[in-house]
PDB file with SEQRES, HELIX, SHEET and CRYST1 records, atoms N, CA, C and O in Angstrom:
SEQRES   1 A   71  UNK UNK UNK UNK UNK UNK UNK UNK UNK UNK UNK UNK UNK          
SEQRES   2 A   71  UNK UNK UNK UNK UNK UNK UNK UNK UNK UNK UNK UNK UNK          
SEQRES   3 A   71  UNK UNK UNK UNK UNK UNK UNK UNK UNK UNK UNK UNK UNK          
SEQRES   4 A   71  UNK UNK UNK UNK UNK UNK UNK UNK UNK UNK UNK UNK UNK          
SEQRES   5 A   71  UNK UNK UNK UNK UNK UNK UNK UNK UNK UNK UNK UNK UNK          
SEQRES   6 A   71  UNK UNK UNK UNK UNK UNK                                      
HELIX    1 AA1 UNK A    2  UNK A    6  1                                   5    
HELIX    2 AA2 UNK A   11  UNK A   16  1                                   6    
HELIX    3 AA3 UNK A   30  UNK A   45  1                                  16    
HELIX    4 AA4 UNK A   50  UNK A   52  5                                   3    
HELIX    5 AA5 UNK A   53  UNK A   56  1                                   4    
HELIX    6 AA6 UNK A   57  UNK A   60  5                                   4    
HELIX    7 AA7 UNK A   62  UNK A   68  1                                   7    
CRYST1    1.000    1.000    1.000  90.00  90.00  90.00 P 1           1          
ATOM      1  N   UNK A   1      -6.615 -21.983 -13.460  1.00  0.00           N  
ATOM      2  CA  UNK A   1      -6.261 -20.596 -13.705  1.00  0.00           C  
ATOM      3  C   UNK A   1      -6.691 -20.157 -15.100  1.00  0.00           C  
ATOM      4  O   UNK A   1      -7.266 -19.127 -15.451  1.00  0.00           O  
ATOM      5  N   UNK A   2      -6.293 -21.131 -15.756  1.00  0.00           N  
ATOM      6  CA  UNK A   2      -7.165 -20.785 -17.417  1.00  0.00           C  
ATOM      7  C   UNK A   2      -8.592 -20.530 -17.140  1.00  0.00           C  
ATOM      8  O   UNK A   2      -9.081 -19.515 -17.636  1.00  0.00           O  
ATOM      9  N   UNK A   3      -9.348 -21.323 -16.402  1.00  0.00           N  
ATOM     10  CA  UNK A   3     -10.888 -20.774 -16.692  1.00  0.00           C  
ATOM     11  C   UNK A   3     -10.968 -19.099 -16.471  1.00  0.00           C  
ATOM     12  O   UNK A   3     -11.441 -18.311 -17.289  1.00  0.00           O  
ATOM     13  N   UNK A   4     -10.359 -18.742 -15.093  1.00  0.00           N  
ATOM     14  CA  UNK A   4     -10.377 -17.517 -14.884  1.00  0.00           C  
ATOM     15  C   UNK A   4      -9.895 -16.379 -15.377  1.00  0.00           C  
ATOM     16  O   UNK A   4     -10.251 -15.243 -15.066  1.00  0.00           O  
ATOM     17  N   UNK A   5      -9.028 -16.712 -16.201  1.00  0.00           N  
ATOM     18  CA  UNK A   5      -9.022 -15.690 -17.356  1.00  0.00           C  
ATOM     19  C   UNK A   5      -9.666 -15.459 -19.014  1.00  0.00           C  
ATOM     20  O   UNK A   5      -9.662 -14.652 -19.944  1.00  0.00           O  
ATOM     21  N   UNK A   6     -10.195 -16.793 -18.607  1.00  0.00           N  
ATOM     22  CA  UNK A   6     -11.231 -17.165 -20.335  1.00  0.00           C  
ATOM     23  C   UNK A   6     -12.311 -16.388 -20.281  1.00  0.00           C  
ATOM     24  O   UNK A   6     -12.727 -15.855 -21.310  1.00  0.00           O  
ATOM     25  N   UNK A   7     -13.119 -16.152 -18.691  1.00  0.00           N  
ATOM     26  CA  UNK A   7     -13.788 -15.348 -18.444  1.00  0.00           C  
ATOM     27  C   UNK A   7     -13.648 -13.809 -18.029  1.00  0.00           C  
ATOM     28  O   UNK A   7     -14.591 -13.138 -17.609  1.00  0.00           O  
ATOM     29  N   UNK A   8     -12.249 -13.309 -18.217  1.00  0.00           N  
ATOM     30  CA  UNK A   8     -11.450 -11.856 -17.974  1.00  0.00           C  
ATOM     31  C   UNK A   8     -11.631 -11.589 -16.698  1.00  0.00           C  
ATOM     32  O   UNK A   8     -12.381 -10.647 -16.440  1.00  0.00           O  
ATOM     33  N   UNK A   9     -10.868 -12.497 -15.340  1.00  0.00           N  
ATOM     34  CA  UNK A   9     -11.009 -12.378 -13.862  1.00  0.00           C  
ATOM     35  C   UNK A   9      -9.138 -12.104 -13.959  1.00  0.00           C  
ATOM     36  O   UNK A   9      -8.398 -12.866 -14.581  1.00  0.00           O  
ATOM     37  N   UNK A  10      -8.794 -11.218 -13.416  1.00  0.00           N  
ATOM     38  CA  UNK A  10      -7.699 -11.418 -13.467  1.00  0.00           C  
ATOM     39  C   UNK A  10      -7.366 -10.328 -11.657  1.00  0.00           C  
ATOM     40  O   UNK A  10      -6.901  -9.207 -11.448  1.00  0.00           O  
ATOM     41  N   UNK A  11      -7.811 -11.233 -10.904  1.00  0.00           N  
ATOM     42  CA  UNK A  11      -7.817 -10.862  -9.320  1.00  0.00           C  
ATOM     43  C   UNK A  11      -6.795 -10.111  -9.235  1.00  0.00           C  
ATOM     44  O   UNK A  11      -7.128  -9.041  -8.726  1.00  0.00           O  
ATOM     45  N   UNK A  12      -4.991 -10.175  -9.651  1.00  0.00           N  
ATOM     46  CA  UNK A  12      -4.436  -9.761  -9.009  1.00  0.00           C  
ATOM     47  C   UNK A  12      -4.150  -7.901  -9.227  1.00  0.00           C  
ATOM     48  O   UNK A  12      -3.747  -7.066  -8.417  1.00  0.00           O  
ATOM     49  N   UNK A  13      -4.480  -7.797 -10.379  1.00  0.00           N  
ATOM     50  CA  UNK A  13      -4.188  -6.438 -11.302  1.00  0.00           C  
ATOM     51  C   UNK A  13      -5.081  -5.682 -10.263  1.00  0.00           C  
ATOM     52  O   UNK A  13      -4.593  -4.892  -9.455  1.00  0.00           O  
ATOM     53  N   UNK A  14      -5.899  -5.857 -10.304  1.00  0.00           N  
ATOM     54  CA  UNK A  14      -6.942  -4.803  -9.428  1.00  0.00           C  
ATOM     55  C   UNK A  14      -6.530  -4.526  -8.221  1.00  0.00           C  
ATOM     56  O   UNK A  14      -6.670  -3.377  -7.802  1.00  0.00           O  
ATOM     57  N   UNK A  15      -5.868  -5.640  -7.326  1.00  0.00           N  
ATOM     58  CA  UNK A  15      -5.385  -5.717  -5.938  1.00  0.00           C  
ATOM     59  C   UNK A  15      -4.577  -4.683  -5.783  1.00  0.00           C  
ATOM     60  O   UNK A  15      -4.733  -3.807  -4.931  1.00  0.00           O  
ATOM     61  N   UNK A  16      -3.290  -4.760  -6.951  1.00  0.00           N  
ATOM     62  CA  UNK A  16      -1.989  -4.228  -6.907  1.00  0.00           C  
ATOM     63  C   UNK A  16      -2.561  -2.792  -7.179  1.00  0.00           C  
ATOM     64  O   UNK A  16      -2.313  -1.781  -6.522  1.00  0.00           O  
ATOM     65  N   UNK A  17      -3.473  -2.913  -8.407  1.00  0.00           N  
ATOM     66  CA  UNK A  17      -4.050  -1.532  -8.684  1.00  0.00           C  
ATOM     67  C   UNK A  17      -4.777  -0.461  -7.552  1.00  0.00           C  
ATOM     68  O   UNK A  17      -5.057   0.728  -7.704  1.00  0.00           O  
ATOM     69  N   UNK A  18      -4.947  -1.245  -6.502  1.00  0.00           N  
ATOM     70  CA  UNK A  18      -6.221  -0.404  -5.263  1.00  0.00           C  
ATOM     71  C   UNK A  18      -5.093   0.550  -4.360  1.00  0.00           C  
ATOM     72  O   UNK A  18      -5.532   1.539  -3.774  1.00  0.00           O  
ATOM     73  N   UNK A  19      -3.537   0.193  -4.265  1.00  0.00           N  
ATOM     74  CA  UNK A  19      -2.916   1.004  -3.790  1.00  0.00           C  
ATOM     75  C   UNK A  19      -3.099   1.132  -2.300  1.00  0.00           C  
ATOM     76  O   UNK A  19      -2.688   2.116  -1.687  1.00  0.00           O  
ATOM     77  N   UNK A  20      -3.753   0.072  -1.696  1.00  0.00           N  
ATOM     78  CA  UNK A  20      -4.638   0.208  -0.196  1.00  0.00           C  
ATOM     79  C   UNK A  20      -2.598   0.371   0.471  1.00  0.00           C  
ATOM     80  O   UNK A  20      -1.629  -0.338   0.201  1.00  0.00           O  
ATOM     81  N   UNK A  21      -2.751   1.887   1.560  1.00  0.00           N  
ATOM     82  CA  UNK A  21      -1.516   2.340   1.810  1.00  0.00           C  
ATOM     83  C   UNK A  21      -1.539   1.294   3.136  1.00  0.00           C  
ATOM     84  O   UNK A  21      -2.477   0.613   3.551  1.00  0.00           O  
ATOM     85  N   UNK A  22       0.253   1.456   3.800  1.00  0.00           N  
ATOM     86  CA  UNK A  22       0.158   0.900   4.593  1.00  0.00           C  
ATOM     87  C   UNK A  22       0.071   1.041   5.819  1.00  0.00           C  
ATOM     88  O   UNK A  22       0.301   2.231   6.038  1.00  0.00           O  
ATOM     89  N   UNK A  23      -0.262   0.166   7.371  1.00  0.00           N  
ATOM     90  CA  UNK A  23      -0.594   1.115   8.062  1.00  0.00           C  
ATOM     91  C   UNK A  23       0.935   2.451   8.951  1.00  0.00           C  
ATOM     92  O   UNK A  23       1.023   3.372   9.763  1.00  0.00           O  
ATOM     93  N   UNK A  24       1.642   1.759   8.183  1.00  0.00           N  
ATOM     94  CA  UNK A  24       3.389   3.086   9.051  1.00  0.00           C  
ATOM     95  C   UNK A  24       2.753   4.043   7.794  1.00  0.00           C  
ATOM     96  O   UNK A  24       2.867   5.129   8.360  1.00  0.00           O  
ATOM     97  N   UNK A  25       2.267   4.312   6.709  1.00  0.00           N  
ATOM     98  CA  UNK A  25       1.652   5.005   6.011  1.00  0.00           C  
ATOM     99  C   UNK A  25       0.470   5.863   6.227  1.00  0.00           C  
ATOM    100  O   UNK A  25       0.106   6.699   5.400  1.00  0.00           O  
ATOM    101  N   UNK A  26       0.109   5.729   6.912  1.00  0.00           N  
ATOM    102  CA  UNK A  26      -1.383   6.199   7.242  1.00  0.00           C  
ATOM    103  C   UNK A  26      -1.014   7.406   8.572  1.00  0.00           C  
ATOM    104  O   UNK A  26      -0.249   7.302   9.531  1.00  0.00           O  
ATOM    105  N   UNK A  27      -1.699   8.265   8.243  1.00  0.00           N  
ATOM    106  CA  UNK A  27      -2.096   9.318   9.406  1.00  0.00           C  
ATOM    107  C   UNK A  27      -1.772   8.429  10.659  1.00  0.00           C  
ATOM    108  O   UNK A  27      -1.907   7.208  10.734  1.00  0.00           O  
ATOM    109  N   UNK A  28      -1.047   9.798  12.206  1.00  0.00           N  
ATOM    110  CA  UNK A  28      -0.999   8.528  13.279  1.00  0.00           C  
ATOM    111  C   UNK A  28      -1.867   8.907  14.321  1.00  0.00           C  
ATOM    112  O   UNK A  28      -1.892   8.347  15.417  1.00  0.00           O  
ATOM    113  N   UNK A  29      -2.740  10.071  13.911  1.00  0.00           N  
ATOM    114  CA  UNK A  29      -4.395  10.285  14.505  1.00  0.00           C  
ATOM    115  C   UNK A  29      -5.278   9.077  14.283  1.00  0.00           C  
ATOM    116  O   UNK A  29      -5.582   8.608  13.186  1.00  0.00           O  
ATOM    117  N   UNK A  30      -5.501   8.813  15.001  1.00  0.00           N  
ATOM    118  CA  UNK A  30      -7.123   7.688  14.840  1.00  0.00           C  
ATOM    119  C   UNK A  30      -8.310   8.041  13.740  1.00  0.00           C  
ATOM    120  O   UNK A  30      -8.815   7.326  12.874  1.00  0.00           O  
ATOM    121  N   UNK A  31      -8.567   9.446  14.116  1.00  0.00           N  
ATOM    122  CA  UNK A  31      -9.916   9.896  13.236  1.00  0.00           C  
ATOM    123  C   UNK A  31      -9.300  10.582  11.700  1.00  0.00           C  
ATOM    124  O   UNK A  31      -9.902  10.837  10.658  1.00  0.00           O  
ATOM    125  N   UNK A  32      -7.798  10.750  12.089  1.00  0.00           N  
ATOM    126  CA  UNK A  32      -7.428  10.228  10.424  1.00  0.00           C  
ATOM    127  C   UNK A  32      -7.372   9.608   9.519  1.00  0.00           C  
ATOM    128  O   UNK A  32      -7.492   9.672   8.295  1.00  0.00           O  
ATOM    129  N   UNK A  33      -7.037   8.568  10.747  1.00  0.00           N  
ATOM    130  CA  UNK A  33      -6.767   7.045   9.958  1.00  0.00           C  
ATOM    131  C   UNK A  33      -8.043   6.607   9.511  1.00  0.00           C  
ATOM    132  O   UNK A  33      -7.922   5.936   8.486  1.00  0.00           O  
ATOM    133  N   UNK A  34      -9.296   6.737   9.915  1.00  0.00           N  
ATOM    134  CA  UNK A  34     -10.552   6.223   9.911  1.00  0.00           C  
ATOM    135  C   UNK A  34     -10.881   7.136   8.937  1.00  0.00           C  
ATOM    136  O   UNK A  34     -11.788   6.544   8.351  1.00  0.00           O  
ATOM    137  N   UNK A  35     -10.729   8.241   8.356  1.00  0.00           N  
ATOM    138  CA  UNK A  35     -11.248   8.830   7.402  1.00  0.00           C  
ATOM    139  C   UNK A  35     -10.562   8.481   6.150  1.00  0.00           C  
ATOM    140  O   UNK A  35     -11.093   8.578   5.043  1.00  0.00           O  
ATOM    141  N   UNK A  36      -9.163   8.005   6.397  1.00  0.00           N  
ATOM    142  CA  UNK A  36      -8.186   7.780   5.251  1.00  0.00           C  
ATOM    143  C   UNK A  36      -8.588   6.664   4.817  1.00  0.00           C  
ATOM    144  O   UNK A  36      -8.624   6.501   3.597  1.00  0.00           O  
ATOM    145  N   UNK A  37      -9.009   5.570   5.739  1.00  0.00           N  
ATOM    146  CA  UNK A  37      -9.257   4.143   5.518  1.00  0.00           C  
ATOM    147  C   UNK A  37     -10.583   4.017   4.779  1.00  0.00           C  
ATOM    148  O   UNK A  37     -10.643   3.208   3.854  1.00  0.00           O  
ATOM    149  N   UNK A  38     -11.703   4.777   5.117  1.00  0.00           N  
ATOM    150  CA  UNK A  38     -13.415   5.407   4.503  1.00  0.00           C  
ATOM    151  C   UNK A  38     -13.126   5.706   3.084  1.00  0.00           C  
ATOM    152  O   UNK A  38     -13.846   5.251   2.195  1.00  0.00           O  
ATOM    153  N   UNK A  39     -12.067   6.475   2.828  1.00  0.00           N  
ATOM    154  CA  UNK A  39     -12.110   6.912   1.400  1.00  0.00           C  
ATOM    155  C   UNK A  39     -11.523   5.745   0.313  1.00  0.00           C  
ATOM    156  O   UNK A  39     -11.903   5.471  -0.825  1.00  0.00           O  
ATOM    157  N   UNK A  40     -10.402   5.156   1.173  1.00  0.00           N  
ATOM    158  CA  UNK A  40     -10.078   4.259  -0.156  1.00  0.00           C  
ATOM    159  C   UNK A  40     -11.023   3.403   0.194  1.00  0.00           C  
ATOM    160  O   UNK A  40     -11.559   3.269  -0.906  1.00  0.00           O  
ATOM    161  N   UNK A  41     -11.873   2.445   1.207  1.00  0.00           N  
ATOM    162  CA  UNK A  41     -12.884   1.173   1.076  1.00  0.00           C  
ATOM    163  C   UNK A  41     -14.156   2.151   0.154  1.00  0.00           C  
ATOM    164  O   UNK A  41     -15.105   1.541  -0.339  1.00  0.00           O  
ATOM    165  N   UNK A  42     -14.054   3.556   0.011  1.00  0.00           N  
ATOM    166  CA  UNK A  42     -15.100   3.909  -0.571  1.00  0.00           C  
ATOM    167  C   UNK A  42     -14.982   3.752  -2.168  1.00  0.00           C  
ATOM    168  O   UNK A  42     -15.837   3.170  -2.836  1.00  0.00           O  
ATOM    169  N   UNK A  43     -14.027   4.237  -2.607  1.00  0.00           N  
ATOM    170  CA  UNK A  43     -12.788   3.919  -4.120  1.00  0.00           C  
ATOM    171  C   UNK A  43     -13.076   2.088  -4.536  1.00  0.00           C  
ATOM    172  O   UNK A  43     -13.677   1.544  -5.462  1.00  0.00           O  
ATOM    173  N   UNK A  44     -12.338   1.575  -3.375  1.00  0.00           N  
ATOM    174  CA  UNK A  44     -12.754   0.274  -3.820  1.00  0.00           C  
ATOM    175  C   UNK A  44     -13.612  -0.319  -4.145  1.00  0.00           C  
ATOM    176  O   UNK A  44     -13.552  -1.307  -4.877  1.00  0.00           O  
ATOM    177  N   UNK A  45     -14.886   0.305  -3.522  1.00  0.00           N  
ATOM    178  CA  UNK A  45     -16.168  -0.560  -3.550  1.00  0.00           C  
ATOM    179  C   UNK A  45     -16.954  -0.283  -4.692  1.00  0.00           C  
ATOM    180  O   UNK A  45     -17.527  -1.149  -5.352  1.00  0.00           O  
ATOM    181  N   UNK A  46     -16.980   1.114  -4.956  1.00  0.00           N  
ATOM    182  CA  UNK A  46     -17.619   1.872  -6.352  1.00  0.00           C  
ATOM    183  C   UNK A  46     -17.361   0.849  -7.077  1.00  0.00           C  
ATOM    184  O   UNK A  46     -16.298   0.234  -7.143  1.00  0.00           O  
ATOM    185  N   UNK A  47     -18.804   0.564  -7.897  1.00  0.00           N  
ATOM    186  CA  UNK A  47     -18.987  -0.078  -8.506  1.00  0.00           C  
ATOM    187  C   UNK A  47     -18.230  -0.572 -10.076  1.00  0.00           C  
ATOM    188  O   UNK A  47     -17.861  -1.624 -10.598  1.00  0.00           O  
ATOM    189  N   UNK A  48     -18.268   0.792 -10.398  1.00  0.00           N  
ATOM    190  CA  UNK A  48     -16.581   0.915 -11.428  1.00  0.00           C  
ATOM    191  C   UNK A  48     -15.280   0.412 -11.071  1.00  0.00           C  
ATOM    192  O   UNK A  48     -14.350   0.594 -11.856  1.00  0.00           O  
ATOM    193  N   UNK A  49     -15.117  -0.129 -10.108  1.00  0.00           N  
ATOM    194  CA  UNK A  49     -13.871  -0.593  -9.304  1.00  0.00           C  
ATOM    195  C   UNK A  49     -13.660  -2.132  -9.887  1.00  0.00           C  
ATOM    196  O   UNK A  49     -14.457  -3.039  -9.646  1.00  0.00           O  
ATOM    197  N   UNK A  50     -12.634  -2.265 -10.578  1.00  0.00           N  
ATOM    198  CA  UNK A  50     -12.005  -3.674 -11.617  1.00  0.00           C  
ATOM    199  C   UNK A  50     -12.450  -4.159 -10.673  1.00  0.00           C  
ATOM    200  O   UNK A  50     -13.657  -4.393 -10.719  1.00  0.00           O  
ATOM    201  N   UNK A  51     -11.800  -4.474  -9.585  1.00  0.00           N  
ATOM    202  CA  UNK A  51     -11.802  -5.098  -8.032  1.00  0.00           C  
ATOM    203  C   UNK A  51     -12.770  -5.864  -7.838  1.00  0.00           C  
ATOM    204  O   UNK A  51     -12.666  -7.090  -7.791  1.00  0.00           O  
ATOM    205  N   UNK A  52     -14.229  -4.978  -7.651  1.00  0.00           N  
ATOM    206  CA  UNK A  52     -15.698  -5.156  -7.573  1.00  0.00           C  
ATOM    207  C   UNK A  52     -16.184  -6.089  -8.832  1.00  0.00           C  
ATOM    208  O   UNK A  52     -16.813  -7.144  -8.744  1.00  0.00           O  
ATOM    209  N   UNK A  53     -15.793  -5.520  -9.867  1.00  0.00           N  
ATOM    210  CA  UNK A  53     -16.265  -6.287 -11.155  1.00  0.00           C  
ATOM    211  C   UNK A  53     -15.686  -7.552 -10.630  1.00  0.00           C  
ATOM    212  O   UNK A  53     -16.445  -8.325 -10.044  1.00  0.00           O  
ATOM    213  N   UNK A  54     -14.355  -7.870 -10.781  1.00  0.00           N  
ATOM    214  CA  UNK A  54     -14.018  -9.034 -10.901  1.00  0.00           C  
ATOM    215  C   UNK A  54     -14.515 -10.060  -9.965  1.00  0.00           C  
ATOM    216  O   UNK A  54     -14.462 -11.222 -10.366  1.00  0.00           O  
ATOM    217  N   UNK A  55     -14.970  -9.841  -8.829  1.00  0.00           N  
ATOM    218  CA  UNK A  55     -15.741 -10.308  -7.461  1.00  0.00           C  
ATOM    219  C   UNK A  55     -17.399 -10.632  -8.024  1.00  0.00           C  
ATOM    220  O   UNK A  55     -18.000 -11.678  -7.782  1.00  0.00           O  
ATOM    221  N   UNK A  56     -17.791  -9.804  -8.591  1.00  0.00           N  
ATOM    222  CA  UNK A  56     -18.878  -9.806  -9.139  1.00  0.00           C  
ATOM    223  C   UNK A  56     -18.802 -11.167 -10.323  1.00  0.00           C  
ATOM    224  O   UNK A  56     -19.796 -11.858 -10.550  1.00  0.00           O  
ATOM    225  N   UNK A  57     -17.696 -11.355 -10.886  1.00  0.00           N  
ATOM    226  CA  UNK A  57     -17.869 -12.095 -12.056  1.00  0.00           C  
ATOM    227  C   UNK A  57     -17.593 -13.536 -11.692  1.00  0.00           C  
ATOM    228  O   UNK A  57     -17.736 -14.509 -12.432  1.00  0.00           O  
ATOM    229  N   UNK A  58     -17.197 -13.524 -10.504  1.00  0.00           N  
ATOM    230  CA  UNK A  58     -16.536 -14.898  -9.966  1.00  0.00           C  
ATOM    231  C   UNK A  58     -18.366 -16.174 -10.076  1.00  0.00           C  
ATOM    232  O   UNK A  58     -18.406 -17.396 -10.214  1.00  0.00           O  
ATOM    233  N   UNK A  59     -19.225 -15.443  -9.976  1.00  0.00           N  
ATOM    234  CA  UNK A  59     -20.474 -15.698  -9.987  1.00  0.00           C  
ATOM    235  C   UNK A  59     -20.912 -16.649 -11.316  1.00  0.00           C  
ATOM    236  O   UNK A  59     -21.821 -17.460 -11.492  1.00  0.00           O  
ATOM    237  N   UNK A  60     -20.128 -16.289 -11.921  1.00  0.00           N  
ATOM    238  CA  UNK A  60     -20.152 -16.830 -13.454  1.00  0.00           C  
ATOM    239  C   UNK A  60     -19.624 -18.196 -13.629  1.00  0.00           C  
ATOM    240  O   UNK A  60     -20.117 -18.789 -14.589  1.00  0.00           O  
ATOM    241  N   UNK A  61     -18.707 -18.875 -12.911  1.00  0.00           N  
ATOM    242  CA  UNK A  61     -18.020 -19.501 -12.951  1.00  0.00           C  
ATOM    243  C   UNK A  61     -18.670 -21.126 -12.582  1.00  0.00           C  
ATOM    244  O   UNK A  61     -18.569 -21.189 -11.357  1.00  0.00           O  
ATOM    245  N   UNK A  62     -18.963 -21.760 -12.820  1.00  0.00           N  
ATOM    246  CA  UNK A  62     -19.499 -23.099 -12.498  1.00  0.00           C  
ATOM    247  C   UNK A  62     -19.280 -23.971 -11.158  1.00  0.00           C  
ATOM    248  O   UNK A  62     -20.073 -24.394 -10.317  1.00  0.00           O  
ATOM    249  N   UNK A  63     -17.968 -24.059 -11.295  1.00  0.00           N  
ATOM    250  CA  UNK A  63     -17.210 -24.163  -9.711  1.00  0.00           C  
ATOM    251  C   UNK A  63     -18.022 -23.337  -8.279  1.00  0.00           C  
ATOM    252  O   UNK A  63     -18.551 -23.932  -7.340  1.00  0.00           O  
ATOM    253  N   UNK A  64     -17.961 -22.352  -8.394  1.00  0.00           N  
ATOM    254  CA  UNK A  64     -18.373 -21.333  -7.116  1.00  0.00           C  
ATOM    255  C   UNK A  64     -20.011 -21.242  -7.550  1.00  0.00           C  
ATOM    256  O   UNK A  64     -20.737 -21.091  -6.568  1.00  0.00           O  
ATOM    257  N   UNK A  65     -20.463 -21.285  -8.383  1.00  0.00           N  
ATOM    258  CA  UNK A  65     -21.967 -22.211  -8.368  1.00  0.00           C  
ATOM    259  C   UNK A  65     -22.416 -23.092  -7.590  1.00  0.00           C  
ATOM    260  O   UNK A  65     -23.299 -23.056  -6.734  1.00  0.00           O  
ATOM    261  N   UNK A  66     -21.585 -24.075  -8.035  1.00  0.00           N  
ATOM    262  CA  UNK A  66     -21.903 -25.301  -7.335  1.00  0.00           C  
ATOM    263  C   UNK A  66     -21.573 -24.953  -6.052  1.00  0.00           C  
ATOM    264  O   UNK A  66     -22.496 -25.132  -5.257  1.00  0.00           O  
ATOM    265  N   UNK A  67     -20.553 -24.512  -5.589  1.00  0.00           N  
ATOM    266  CA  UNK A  67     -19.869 -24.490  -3.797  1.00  0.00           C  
ATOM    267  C   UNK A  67     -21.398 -23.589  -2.955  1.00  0.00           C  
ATOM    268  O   UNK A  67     -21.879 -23.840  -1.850  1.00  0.00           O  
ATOM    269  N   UNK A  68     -21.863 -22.479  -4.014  1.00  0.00           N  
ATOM    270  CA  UNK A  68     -22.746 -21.683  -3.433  1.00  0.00           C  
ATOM    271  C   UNK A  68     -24.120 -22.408  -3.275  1.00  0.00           C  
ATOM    272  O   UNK A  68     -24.980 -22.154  -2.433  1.00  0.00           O  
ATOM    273  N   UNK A  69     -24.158 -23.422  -4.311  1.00  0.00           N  
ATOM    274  CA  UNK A  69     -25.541 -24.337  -4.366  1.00  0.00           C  
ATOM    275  C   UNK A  69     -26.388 -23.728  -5.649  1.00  0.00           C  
ATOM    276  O   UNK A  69     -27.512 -24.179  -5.872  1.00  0.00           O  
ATOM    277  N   UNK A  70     -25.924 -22.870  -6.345  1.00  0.00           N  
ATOM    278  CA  UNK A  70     -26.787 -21.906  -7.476  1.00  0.00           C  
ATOM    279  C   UNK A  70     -26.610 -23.022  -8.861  1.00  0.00           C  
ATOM    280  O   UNK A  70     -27.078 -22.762  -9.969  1.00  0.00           O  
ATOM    281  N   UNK A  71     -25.993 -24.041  -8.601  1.00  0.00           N  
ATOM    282  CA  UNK A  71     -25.723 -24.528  -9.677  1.00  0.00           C  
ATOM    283  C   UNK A  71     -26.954 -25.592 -10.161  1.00  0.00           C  
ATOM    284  O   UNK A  71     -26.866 -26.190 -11.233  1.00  0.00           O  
TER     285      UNK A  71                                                      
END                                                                             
């Protein structure tokens, strides 16, 4: 857990931060729900998204190198 924050991964902040609602939360139309669900995976994914970064940075890490074979 220390490596992953030596390198500023801190998975859970972003998670809690994405706010993804739940589904007794969500519109109880279908093509609501599918538009409601489009906008936040769209939020999340933007590249500015901690979320994304931190996924992105996992790459860095020596461990998941090696598992990927990049090492």
């Amino acid at each position: 857990m220390n490596e992953l924050h030596a390198v500023g991964l801190h998975f859970f902040a972003p998670v809690t931060a994405a706010h993804i609602p739940h589904a007794d939360r969500t519109p109880r139309d279908p093509a609501a729900q599918l538009a409601a669900l489009r906008t936040k995976f769209e939020g999340i994914y933007a590249p500015s998204q901690a979320l994304r970064a931190a996924l992105q940075k996992l790459h860095t890490l020596e461990p998941i190198r090696i598992i990927e074979g990049k090492a």
